[in-house]
N, C-alpha and C positions, 0 to 999 in steps of 0.2 A: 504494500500500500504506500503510494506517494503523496507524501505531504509537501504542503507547501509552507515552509515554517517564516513568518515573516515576523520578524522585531522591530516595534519601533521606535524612532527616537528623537522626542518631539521637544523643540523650543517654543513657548508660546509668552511673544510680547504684547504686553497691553499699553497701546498709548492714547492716550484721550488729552487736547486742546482744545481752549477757545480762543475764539478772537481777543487780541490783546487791551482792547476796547472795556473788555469782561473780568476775565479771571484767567491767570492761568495755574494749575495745578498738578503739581507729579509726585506721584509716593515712591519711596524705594523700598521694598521689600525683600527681604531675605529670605530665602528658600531654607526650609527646615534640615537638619545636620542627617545626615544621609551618611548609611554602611552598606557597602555595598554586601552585596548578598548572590547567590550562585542563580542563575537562568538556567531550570531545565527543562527543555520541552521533546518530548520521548514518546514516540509512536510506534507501534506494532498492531499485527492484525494475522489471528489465525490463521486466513487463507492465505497470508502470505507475510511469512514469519520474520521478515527481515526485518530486527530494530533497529530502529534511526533514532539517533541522540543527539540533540544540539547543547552545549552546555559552553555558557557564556555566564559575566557579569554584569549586575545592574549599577547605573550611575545613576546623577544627580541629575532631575528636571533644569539645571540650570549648565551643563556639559554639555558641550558636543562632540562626540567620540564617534567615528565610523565603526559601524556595529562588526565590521571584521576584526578589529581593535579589542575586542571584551570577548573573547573566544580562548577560552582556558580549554589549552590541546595537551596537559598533564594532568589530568583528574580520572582518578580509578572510578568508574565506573562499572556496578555490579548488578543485577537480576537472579532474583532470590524466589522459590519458590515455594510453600509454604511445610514442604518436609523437608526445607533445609537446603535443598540442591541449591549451589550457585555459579552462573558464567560470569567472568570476564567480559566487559566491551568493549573493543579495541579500540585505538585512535584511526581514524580515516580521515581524509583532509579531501573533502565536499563540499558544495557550495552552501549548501544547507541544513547540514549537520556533519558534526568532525566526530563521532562514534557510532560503529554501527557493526553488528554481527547478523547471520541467519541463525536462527534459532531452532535444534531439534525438531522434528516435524511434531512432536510426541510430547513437548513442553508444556508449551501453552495448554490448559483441559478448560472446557468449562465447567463453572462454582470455584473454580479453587484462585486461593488468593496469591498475586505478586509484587514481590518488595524491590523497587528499584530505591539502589542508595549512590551519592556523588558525594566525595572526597576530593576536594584540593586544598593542598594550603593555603592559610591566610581564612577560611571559610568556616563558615556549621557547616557538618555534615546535613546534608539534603537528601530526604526520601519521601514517598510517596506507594500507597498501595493501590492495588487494584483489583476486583475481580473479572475472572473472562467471563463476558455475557451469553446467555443462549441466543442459538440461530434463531430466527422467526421464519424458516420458509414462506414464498409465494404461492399462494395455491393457484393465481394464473395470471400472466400478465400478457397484454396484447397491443400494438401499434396500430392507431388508425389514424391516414395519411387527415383526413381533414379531421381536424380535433376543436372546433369553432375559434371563437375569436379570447385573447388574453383580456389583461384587467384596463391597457390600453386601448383594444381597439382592435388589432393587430391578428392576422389570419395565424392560425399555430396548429402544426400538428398534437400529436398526443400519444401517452403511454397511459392505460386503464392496469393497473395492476391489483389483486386482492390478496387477504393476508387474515388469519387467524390473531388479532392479536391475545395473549397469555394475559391473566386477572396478574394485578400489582401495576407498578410505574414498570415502565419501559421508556426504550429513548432508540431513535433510529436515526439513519444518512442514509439520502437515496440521490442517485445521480445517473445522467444519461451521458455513455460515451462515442464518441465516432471515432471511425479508423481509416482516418481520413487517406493513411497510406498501405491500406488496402494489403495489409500482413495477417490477417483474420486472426490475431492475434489482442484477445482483449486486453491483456498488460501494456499495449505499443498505443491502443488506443489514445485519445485525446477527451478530455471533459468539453459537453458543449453547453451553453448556459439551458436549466433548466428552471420551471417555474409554477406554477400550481393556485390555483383559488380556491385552493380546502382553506381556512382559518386555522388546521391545525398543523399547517406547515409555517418552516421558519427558515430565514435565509440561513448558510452556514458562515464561518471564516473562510473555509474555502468555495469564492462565492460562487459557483455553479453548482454547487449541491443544494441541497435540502435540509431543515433539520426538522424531526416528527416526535413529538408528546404524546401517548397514549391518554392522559387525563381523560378526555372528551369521549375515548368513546371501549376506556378499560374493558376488557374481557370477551370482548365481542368481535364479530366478523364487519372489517374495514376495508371499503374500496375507495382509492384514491386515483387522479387524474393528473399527469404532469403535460404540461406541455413545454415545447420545442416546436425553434425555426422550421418552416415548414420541408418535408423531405422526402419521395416518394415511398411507396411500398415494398420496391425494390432496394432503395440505399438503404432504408433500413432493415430489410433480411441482410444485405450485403455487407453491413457496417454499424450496424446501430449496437449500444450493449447497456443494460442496465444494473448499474452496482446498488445493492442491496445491502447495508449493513447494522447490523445491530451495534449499538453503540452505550457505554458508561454514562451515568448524571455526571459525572464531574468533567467528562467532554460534551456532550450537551451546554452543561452552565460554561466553560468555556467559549467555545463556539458562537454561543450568543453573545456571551459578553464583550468577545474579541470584534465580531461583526458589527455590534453596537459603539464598540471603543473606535473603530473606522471610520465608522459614519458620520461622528460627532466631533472628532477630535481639530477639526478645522474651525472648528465655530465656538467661538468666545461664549458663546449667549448662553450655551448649555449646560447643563451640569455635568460636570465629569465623569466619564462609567469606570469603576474598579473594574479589571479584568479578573474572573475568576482565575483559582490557582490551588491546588491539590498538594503541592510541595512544600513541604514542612521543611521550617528551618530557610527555607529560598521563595523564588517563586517559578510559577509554569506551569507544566502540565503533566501529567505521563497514563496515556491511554490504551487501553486494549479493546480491539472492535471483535466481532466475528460478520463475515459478510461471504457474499457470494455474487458472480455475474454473471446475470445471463442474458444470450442472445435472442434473436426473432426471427430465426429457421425455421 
C-alpha cells in the first residue's frame, strides 16, 4: 500500500494596518518554548505487507526548516507483536519515508495487537499500538458507464458496490484506480479522483479516496454509489480497479483531521485543526489497514 506521506511546515504572518490618519498598531508575540519531539508516520497493510516509516523531527511554528532537514536516518526502529516477536526496520533512503521492511506474509493476523517503538537520541522513546482490522468483503460491486450527474452538475460515471456491514464502529477507505498504462496490473495502477453523495462519506488525506463511518447505518446491509470522470464500459473492464479497505479509528480521526488541517490552514479567519496523533511520547501516526482490489471483468 502507497502512501503519500506529506509534512507540513507552515509560517503564518499576521499583519493588520490602518491609514496613518487613524491608528497604527503591531503586537509582537512570542511563540510558546517548543521540544522538539520524534514525527512518526508508519503505514502497513495486510495485503501488502510492506512497512513504510517516515521518522522525522518537529520544530517550532516560528522555523523554517526544509522538511528533508528533520529526517533522523539513525533511529532503531522496531514492530513488536503481541507474543513478543520483534523485526528490525531498516534504514532506506526514499523520498517518502527512510525505513521500510516486507513483513512475513504470516505477521500481520487479525484481532491481534502491534507495538511499533522509535528510539533516537536526544528523544522519548515513541510508540504506538494497533490492532489489525477485519476484512468486510463486497458482496457485489458493479460499473455503470452513465452514473447521473455529481453534486456540481457534472455528467459522472459510477461504481454501485454492497457490503455487509458487522454490528460495532467500523471505519473504511475506498478508492477507484486506472491503469492508465495498460500492465493489468493493479499495484502499477494510478488513483483517479473519486467522489460520492452518500452523507456518510468523507474526503480522505489522501485526497482521491474516500473515508466511511459505519455510525448511520451499524449492522446492516449498505449500498453505496461512487462516482468518477466519465469512462466507457470497456476502459473500465480494461482498467478500472477498486481498492477496498478496512481501516483503524485512529487512521480514520487522522485522515480527517489531516484533510481538514489542508483545507484550512491558509486562512487566518479559522480556527486551527489539531491533527490527530496515536504516538505516545511524539507525534503521527502508525496504521494497519486490511483491504482488497478488485476489478470489472
Amino acid at each position: 500500500m502507497v502512501r503519500l506521506l506529506i509534512i507540513a511546515f507552515v509560517t503564518v504572518f499576521l499583519f493588520t494596518s490602518c491609514d496613518e490618519d487613524f491608528f497604527e498598531t503591531s503586537l509582537d508575540i512570542d511563540p510558546p518554548p517548543h521540544t522538539p519531539r520524534l514525527a512518526v508516520h508508519a503505514f502497513v497493510s495486510v495485503e501488502d505487507p510492506v512497512l513504510k516509516v517516515r521518522v522525522s523531527e518537529t520544530v517550532s511554528i516560528s522555523e523554517q526548516v526544509w522538511s528533508s532537514d528533520l529526517r533522523i536516518n539513525d533511529a532503531l526502529v522496531v514492530i513488536k507483536n503481541s507474543i513478543g516477536e520483534e523485526i528490525v526496520v531498516p534504514y532506506v533512503s526514499f523520498f517518502d519515508f527512510n525505513y521500510s521492511i516486507t513483513l512475513p506474509n504470516d505477521f500481520l493476523i487479525v484481532g491481534q495487537t502491534y507495538t511499533l517503538s522509535v528510539i533516537a537520541d536526544g528523544f522519548d522513546e515513541a510508540t504506538a499500538t494497533q490492532v489489525v482490522p477485519e476484512l468486510v468483503p463486497l458482496n457485489s460491486w458493479e460499473f455503470n458507464e452513465d452514473g447521473g450527474i455529481n453534486s456540481d452538475g457534472d455528467a459522472r460515471s459510477e461504481v454501485e458496490f454492497l457490503f455487509d456491514d458487522p454490528s460495532g464502529v467500523n471505519f473504511y477507505e475506498m478508492g477507484l484506480l486506472f491503469d492508465w498504462n495498460n500492465t493489468s496490473d493493479p499495484n502499477q495502477a494510478y488513483s483517479t479522483f473519486t467522489e460520492s453523495l452518500d452523507p456518510s462519506t468523507h474526503r480522505s488525506f489522501e485526497y482521491d479516496f474516500l473515508l466511511l463511518e459505519d455510525t448511520p447505518f451499524d449492522g446492516t446491509n449498505k449500498q453505496i454509489s461512487l462516482q468518477l470522470y466519465e469512462i466507457s464500459e470497456q476502459d473500465a473492464s480494461d482498467h478500472l480497479y477498486f481498492k477496498w479497505e478496512s481501516v483503524t479509528e485512529d487512521y480514520y480521526l487522522f485522515s480527517r483531521t489531516l484533510r481538514n488541517f489542508n483545507e484550512t490552514d491558509d486562512n487566518p479567519f479559522l480556527s486551527p485543526v489539531q491533527i490527530y496523533s496515536n504516538i505516545s511520547s511524539g507525534v503521527g501516526i502508525f496504521s494497519i489497514s486490511n483491504g482488497v482490489i478488485y476489478d470489472f471483468n
